[in-house]
C-alpha positions as CSV (number, residue, x, y, z in Angstrom):
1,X,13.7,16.2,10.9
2,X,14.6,12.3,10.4
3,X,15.4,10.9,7.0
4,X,14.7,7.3,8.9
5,X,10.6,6.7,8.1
6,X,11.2,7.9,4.3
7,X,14.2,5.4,4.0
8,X,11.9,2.6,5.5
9,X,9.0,3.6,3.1
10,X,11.7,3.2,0.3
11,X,13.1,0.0,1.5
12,X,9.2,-1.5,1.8
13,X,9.0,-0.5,-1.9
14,X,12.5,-1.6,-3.1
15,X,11.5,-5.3,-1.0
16,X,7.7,-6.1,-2.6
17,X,9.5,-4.6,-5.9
18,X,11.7,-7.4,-5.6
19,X,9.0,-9.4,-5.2
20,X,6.9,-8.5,-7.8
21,X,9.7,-9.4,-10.6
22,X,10.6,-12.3,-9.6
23,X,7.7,-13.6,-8.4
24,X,6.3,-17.1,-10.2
25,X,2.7,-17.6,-8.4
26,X,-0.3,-15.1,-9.0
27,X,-1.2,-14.8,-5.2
28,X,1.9,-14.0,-4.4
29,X,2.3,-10.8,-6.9
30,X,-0.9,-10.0,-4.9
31,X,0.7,-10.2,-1.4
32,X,3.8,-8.4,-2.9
33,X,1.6,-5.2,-4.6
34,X,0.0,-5.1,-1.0
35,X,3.5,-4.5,0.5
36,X,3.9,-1.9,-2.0
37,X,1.0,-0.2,-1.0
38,X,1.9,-0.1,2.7
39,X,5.3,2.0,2.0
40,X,2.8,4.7,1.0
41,X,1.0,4.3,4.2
42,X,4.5,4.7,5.9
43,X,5.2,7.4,3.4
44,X,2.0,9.8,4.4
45,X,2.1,9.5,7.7
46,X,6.2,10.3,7.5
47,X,4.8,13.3,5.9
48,X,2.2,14.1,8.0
49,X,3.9,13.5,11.0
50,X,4.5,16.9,13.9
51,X,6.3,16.5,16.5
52,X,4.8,16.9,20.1
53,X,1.4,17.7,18.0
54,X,-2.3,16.8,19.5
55,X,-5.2,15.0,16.9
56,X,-7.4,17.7,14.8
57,X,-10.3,18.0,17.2
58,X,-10.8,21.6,17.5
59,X,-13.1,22.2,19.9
60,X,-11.1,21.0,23.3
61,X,-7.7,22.8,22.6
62,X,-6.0,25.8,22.1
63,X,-6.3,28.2,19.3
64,X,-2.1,28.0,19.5
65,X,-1.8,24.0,19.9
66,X,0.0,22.3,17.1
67,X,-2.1,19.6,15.2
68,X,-1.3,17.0,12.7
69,X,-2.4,17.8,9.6
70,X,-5.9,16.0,8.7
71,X,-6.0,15.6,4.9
72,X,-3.1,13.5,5.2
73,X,-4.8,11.4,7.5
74,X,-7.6,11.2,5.9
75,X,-5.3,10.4,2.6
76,X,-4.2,6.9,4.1
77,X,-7.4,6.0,4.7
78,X,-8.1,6.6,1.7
79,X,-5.4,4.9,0.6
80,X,-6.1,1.6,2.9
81,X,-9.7,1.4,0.9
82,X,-8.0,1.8,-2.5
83,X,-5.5,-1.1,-1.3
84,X,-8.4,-3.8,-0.3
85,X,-9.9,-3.1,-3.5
86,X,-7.2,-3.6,-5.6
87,X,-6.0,-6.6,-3.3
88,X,-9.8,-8.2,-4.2
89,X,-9.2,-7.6,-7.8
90,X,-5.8,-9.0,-8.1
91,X,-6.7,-12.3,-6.1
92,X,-10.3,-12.4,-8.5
93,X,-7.8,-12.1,-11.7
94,X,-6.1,-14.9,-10.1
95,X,-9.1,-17.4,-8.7
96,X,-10.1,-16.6,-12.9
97,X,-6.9,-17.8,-13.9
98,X,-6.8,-20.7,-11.8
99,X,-10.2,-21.4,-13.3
100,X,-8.9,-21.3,-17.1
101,X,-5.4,-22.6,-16.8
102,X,-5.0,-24.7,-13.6
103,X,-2.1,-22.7,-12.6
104,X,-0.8,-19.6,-11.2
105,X,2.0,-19.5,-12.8
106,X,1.9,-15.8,-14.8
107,X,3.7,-17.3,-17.9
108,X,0.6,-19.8,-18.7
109,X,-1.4,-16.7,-19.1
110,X,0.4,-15.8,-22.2
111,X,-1.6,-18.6,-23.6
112,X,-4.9,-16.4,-23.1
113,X,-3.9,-14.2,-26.0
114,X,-6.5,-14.0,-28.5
């Protein structure tokens, strides 16, 4: 068993983590939360990963044949979905804040208190 695609999935994490903090532009904190997302697409399929294993169609192979596991495939797409929708939300939050501030700086939103 490798250690390799759960330290990548970490590193992707760590990287659009850095990102996030010390980003200074709304569309980027988008991009970077998108990055984010993608180390638990590495992370699933790390998990759902056999080794010398066919797809889970059942009715061309053995009854003995090893198969990847389908719920975890069927996780990250699952996942991908969740990730455009909360990609479209984050860049609507910041076409709205464009709208009322004329920036995309996230300290100008402060201002919207109230």
């Amino acid at each position: 068993m490798s250690y390799l695609p759960y330290a990548l999935a970490i590193w992707i994490f760590v990287v659009a983590l850095y990102g996030i903090v010390t980003s200074r532009n709304l569309v980027h904190i988008a991009v970077c939360v998108s990055v984010a997302q993608s180390a638990t697409y590495v992370l699933l399929l790390a998990v759902g990963f056999r080794n010398r294993a066919t797809a889970p169609i059942f009715s061309d192979i053995p009854t003995h044949s090893r198969v990847v596991d389908p719920v975890v495939q069927a996780l990250t797409l699952t996942d991908v979905v969740v990730s455009v929708a909360v990609g479209a939300l984050l860049l609507a939050f910041a076409v709205k804040s464009f709208e009322r501030t004329g920036s995309l700086d996230p300290t100008m939103i402060a201002e919207l208190h109230g």
